[in-house]
C-alpha positions, 0 to 999 in steps of 0.5 A: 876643554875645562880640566874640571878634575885639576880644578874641583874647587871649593867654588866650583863645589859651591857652583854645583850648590847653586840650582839645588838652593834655587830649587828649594827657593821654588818650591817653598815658593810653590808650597807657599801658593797651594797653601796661602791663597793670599800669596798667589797674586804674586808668587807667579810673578815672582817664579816668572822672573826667578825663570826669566833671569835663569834662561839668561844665566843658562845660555852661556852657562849651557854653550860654553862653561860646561865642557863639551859632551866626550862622544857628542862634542858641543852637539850635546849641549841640547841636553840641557834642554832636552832632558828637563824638558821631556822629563817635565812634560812626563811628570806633568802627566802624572799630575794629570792622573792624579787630578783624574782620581781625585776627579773621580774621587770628589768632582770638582771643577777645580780638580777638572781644571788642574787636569786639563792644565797640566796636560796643555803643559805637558803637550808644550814642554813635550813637542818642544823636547821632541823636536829638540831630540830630532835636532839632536839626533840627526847629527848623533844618528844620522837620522831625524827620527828612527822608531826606537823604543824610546821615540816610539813609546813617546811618541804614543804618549804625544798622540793619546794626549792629543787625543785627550785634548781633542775629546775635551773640545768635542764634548759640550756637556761639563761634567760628562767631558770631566768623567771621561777626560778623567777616565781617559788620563787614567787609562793614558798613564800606563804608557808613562812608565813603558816610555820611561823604562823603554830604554832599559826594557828593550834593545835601544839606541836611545841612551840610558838615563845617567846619575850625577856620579857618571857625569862630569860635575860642571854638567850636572850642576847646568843640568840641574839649573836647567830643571830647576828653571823649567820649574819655575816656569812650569808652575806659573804656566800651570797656574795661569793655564789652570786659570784659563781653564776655572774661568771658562767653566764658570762662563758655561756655567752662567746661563747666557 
């Protein structure tokens, strides 16, 4: 294994940099899009190729630049995918709460629209994770799923935010499915923070969530490249999902 504390350098110092400078490059990126619609017939590209070029750059940073896990061994590479990937999906459904207030609040289709997008995304990035954690846990449990508090509470999530699709398509009226689908997103949130904390709550074989001072810094530095991808993509995903979604508003609204 890569001895990363005889070899701290001042470029590995540099490496771990590197995501956290491309992660504010995104962000102002996606600043720049809510505020200048001007921009946004571009800026998506742009994300879209910024998260292309690093999945090819995160592979082989990913399998074999940063060491192996201390208890897992090369098993726990999936973390890298894993991890950004349910965080993600989780944060998704905050924005989703948040559209529902604002919703509620103001209505407009826009906001609707937001809403719904963000919990197509979140539904994607969340079954993906899922199935990575099924992967992962066979050969660290022995098992493909167990109901740990952890898997159960998210796997809840998975089911009321299906079911939240679900009504979307069952309900033709435009604005009633907005009031309920918002009234729903609302309600769903509470099961947010119960996944999160799930594993500090109640007993759980689930692993807590580490910090970066109790992981080796090569780890941290693919792990923050890997969130750092997943946003961009999660941006551009969002907009072209929330796109979908204005237009198939305005087609119910144009009478026939």
């Amino acid at each position: 294994m890569f001895d990363w504390v005889a070899s701290y350098s001042s470029g590995l110092q540099a490496a771990l940099w590197a995501p956290l400078v491309l992660l504010v490059f995104v962000l102002a990126l996606t600043l720049t899009h809510l505020v200048d619609r001007g921009s946004r017939s571009w800026v998506w590209k742009v994300l879209l190729g910024i998260a292309v070029l690093m999945f090819v750059v995160q592979a082989p940073l990913a399998l074999s630049w940063a060491p192996a896990e201390r208890y897992m061994g090369d098993t726990g590479r999936i973390l890298y995918m894993h991890v950004p990937l349910i965080s993600l999906a989780m944060a998704l459904l905050v924005i989703n709460f948040g559209a529902s207030i604002a919703y509620l609040m103001r209505p407009s289709m826009t906001a609707d629209a937001v809403a719904e997008a963000s919990v197509s995304v979140a539904m994607m990035y969340g079954v993906l994770g899922t199935l990575l954690g099924a992967i992962w846990a066979k050969p660290t449990w022995g098992t493909w799923w167990t109901w740990d508090p952890r898997l159960t509470t998210s796997a809840i999530l998975l089911v009321i935010y299906t079911g939240y699709l679900a009504l979307r398509r069952f309900v033709d009226e435009q604005e009633r499915r907005a009031t309920w689908s918002a009234v729903v997103g609302i309600l769903a949130a509470v099961n947010i923070p119960v996944t999160y904390f799930s594993v500090r709550w109640w007993r759980s074989i689930h692993q807590v969530q580490s910090n970066p001072s109790t992981v080796d810094p090569q780890m941290v530095m693919v792990l923050r490249w890997s969130y750092t991808m997943f946003i961009a993509l999660l941006v551009v995903l969002l907009y072209q999902r929330t796109l979908d979604a204005l237009e198939a508003r305005k087609r119910e609204s144009t009478p026939p």
